[in-house]
C-alpha positions as CSV (number, residue, x, y, z in Angstrom):
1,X,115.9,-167.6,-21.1
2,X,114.6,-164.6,-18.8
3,X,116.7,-162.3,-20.9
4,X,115.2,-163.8,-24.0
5,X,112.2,-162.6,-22.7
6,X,112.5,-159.6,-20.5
7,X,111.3,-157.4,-23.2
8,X,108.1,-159.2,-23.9
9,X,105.6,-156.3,-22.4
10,X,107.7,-153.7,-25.0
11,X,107.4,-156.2,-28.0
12,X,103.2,-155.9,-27.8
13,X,103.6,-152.4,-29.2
14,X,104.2,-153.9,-32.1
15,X,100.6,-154.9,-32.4
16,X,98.4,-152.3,-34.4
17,X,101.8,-151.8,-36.8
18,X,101.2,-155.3,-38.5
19,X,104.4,-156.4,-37.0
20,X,104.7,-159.2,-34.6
21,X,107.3,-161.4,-33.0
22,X,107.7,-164.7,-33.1
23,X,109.1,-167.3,-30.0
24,X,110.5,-170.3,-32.2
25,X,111.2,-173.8,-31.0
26,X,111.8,-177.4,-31.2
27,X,109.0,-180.5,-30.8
28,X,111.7,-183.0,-31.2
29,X,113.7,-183.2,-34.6
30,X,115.3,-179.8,-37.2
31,X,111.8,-178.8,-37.7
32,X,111.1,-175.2,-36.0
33,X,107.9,-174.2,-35.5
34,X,106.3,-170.6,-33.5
35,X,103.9,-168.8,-31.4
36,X,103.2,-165.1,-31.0
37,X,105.1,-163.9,-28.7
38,X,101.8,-161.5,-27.9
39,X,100.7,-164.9,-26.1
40,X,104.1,-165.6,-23.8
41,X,104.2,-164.4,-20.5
42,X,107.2,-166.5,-19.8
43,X,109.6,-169.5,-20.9
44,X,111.0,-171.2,-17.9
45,X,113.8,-174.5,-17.8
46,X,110.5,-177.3,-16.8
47,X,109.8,-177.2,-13.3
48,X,108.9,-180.7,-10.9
49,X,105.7,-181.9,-12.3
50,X,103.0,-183.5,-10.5
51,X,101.0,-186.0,-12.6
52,X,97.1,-185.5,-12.6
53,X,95.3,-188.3,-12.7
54,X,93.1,-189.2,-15.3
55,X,93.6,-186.3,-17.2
56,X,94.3,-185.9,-20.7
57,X,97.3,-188.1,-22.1
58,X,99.1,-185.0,-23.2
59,X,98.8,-183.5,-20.0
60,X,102.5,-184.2,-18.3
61,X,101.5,-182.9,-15.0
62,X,100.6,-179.8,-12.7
63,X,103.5,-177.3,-11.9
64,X,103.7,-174.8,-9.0
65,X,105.0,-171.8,-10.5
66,X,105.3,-168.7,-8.4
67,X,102.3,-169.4,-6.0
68,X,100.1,-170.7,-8.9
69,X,99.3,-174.4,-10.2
70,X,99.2,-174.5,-14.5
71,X,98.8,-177.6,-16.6
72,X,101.3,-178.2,-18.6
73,X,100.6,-179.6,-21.6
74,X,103.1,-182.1,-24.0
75,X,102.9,-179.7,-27.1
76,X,104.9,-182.3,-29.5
77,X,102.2,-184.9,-28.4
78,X,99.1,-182.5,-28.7
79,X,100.4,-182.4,-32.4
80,X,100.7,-186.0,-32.9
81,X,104.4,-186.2,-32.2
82,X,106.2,-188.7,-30.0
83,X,106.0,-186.8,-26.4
84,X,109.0,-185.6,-25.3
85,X,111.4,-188.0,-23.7
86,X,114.0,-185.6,-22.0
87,X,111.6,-184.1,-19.7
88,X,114.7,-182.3,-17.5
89,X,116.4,-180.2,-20.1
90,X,112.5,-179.4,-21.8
91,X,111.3,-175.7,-21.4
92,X,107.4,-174.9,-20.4
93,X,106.5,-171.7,-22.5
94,X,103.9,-170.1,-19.9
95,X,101.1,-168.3,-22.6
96,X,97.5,-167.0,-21.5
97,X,94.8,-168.4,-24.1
98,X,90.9,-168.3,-23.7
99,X,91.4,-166.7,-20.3
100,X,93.4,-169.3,-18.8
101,X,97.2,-169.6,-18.0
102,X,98.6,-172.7,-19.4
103,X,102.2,-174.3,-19.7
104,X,103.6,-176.1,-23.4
105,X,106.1,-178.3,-23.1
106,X,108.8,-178.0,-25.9
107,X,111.7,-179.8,-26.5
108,X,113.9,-176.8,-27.0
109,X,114.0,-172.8,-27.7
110,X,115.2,-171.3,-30.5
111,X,115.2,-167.2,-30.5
112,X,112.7,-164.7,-31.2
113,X,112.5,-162.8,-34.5
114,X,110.4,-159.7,-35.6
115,X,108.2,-160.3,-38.9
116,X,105.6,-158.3,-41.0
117,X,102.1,-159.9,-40.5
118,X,102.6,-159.9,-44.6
119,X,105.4,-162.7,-44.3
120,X,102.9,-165.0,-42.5
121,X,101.4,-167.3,-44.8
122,X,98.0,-169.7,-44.6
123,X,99.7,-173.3,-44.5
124,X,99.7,-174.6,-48.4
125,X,98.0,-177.5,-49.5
126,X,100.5,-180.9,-49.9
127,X,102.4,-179.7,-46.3
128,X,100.7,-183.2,-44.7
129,X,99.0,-183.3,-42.1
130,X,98.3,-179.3,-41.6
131,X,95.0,-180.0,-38.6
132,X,97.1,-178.0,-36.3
133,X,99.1,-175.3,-38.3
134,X,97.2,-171.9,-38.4
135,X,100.2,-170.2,-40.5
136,X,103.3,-170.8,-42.0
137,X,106.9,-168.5,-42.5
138,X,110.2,-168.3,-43.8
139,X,113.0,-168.0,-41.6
140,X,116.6,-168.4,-42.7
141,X,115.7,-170.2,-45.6
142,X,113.8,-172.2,-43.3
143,X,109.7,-173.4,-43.1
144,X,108.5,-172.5,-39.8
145,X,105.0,-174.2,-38.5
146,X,102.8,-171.9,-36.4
147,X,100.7,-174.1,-34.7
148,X,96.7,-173.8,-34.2
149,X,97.2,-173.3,-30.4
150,X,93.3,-172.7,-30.2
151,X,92.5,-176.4,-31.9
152,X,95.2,-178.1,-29.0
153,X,93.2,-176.0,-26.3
154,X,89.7,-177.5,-27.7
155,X,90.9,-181.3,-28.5
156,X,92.6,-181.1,-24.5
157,X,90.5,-179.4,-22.3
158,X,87.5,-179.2,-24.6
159,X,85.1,-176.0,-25.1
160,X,80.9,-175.7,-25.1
161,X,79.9,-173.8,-27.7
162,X,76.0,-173.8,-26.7
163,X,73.8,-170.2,-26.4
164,X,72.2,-169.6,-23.2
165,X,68.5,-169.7,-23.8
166,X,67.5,-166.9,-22.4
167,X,69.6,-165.2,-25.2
168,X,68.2,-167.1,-28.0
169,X,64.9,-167.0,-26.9
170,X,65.2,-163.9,-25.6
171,X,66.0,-162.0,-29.2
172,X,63.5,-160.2,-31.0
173,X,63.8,-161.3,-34.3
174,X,63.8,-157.8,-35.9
175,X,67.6,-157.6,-33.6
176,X,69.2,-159.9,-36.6
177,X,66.6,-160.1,-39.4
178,X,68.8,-159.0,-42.6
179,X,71.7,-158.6,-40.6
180,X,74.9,-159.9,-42.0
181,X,78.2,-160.8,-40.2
182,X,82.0,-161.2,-41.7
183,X,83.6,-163.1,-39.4
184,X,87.5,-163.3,-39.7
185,X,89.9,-166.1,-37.9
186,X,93.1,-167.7,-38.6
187,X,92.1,-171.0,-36.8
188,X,89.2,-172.9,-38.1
189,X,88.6,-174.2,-34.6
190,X,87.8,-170.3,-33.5
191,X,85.6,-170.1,-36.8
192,X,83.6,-173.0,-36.2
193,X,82.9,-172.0,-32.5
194,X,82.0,-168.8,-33.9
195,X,79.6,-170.0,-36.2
196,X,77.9,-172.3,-34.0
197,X,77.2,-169.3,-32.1
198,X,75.7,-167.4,-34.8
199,X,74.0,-170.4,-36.6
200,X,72.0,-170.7,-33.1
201,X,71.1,-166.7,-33.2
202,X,70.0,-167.4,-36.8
203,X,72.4,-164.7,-38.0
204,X,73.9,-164.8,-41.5
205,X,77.8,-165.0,-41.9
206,X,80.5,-164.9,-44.4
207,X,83.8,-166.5,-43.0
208,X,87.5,-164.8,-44.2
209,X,91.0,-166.2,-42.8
210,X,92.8,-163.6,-42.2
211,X,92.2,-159.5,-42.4
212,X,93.5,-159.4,-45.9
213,X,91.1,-161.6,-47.0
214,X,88.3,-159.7,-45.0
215,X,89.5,-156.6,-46.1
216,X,89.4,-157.6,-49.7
217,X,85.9,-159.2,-49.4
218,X,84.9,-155.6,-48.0
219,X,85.9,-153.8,-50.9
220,X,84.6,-156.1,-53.2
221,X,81.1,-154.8,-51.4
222,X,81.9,-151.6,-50.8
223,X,82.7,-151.1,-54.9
224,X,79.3,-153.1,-56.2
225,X,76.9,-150.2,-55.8
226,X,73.9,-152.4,-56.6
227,X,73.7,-153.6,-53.1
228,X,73.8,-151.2,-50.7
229,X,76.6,-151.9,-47.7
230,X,74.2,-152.3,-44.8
231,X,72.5,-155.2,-46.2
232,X,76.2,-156.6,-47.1
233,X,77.5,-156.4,-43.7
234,X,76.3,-155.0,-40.4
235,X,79.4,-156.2,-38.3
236,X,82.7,-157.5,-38.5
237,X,83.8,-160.2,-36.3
238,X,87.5,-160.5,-35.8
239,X,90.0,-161.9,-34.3
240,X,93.7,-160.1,-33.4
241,X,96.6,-162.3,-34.4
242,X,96.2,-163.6,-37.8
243,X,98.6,-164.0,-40.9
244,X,99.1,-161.0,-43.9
245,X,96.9,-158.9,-41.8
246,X,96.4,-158.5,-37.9
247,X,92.6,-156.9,-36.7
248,X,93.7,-154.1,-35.4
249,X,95.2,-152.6,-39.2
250,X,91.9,-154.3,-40.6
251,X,90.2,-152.3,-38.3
252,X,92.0,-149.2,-38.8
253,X,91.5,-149.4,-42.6
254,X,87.7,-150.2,-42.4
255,X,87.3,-146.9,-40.1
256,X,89.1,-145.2,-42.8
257,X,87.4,-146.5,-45.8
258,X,84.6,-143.9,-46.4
259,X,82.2,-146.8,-47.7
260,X,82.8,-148.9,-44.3
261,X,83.6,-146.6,-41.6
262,X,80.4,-147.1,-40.3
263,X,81.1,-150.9,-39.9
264,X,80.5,-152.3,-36.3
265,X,83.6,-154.3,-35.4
266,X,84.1,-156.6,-32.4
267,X,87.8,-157.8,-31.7
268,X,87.7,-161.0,-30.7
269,X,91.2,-162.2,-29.2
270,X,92.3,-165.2,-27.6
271,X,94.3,-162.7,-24.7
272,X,92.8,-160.7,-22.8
273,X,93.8,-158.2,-20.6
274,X,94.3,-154.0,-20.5
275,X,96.6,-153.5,-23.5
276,X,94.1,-155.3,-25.9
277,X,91.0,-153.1,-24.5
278,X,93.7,-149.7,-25.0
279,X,94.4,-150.9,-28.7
280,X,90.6,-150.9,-29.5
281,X,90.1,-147.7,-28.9
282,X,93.4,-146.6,-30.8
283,X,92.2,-148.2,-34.0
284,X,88.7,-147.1,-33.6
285,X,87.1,-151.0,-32.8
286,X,83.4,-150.9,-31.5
287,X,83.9,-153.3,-29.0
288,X,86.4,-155.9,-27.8
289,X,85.9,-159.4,-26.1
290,X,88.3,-162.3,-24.9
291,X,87.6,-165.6,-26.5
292,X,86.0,-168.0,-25.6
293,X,82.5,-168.0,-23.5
294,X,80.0,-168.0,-26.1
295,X,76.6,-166.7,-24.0
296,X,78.8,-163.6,-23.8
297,X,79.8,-163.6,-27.5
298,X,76.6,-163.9,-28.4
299,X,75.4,-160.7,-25.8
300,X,78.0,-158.7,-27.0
301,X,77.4,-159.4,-30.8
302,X,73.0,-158.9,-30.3
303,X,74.7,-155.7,-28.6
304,X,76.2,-154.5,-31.6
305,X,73.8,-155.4,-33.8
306,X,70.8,-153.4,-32.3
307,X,73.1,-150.4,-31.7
308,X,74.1,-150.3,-35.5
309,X,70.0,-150.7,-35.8
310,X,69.3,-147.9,-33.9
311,X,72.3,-145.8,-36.0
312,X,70.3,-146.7,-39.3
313,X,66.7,-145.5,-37.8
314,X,68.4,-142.1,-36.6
315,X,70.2,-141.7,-40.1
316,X,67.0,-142.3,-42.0
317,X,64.7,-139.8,-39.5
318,X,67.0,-137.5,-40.4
């Protein structure tokens, strides 16, 4: 397993290239299903665990590993799987989300294979129950489940999605009057959370799934001359990893576009950490945060918006 990932820091370059690879493995049963390996720092045989007490039923236990304590959460049960039985042969896949380092507990790993953002696919409608699938694929003939890692995250360890006053309170309402956002997620958890954000800055929205879908939504506005692109859209929201079209080659293509270069866009990614903050400035993103504190998101976003404010009033004084 350490061989199958030794190359993991080399395998982020694909990001910004619309190329990622993807860690498949096994709840239990022939179906495979896969996570970014953008979001694996490691996939270890499953240590000793220590049960927690009165903790979350698809928590398994606490695990020491290298001088630090992770939960390690029961990924077939956070699904709504039977948990995994054969807890000796199971393998932890160690992944940073939301700022913190947590351990999924799988029931066996597969390989890794490298895929076009293209060949990731929004779950289609008569799968079943698709509450925690972001994304589906095709390997070897093959359906491959991507699972909503975000929505586990929120239903275990839960998430506050309330403003701090003295942001809301504190904005002058001329900040967001008129100002429009496009915010782009594969998860619906990470929407909603970034709506309820918004929705309590009284800022106007228009939600996309992934960057093709924002991307084509742009154009639509940058081609209807009627409306002028600055009351369309004053920033795009986005998040990194998402299916048929990551945010960084959204990004890169609204710099490029001579209707929407002037686009504010803040990357909004559930890892954190140098290489994202690097890649923002490589695709020409106006700002990048880590998910998910939302006082913060909702700074950074007021941020953006009074900057592209101030833009507008220097453009029109000259």
């Amino acid at each position: 397993m350490t061989k199958l990932m030794e190359n993991v820091n080399s395998r982020t370059q694909l990001v910004g290239r619309n190329r990622l690879e993807l860690l498949m493995f096994r709840l239990g049963g022939k179906q495979r299903f896969g996570i970014n390996v953008f979001k694996v720092r490691e996939v270890i045989k499953c240590p000793p665990l220590t049960r927690a007490p009165q903790s979350h039923p698809v928590i398994r236990g606490i695990a020491n590993m290298r001088g630090k304590t992770i939960t390690v959460i029961d990924l077939a049960m956070a699904v709504g799987k039977p948990q995994i039985s054969d807890i000796e042969n199971s393998f932890i896949i160690v992944c940073e989300y939301n700022r913190h380092v947590q351990g999924f507990m799988v029931d066996g790993v597969d390989r890794i294979v490298n895929m076009n953002w293209e060949e990731i696919k929004a779950p289609p409608s008569g799968i079943g129950n698709v509450t925690f699938l972001t994304a589906v694929t095709n390997v070897d003939n093959d359906l491959v489940e991507i699972i909503d890692v975000e929505k586990v995250m929120a239903d275990v360890m839960g998430y506050t999605d309330e403003v701090d006053s003295k942001v809301t309170e504190g904005t002058n309402k001329e900040d967001v009057l008129d100002k429009h956002v496009l915010v782009v997620d594969d998860s619906a958890m990470a929407r909603k959370q970034i709506i309820k954000v918004l929705e309590q800055m009284e800022i106007k929205y228009t939600q996309a799934k992934n960057g093709k879908e924002a991307y084509d939504i742009l154009i639509d506005w940058a081609n209807d001359e009627t409306v002028p692109i600055d009351e369309r859209c004053s920033l795009i929201l986005s998040d990194v990893e998402m299916p048929e079209m990551d945010g960084y080659t959204l990004t890169k293509l609204v710099k490029e576009h001579p209707v929407l270069s002037s686009r504010m866009v803040l990357l909004h990614s559930s890892l954190s950490g140098s290489f994202n903050e690097s890649m923002i400035k490589k695709v020409g993103a106006d700002d990048f945060i880590a998910k998910y504190e939302p006082t913060e998101l909702a700074e950074r976003v007021l941020n953006l918006l009074k900057l592209k404010q101030f833009d507008n009033a220097t453009e029109q004084a000259a």
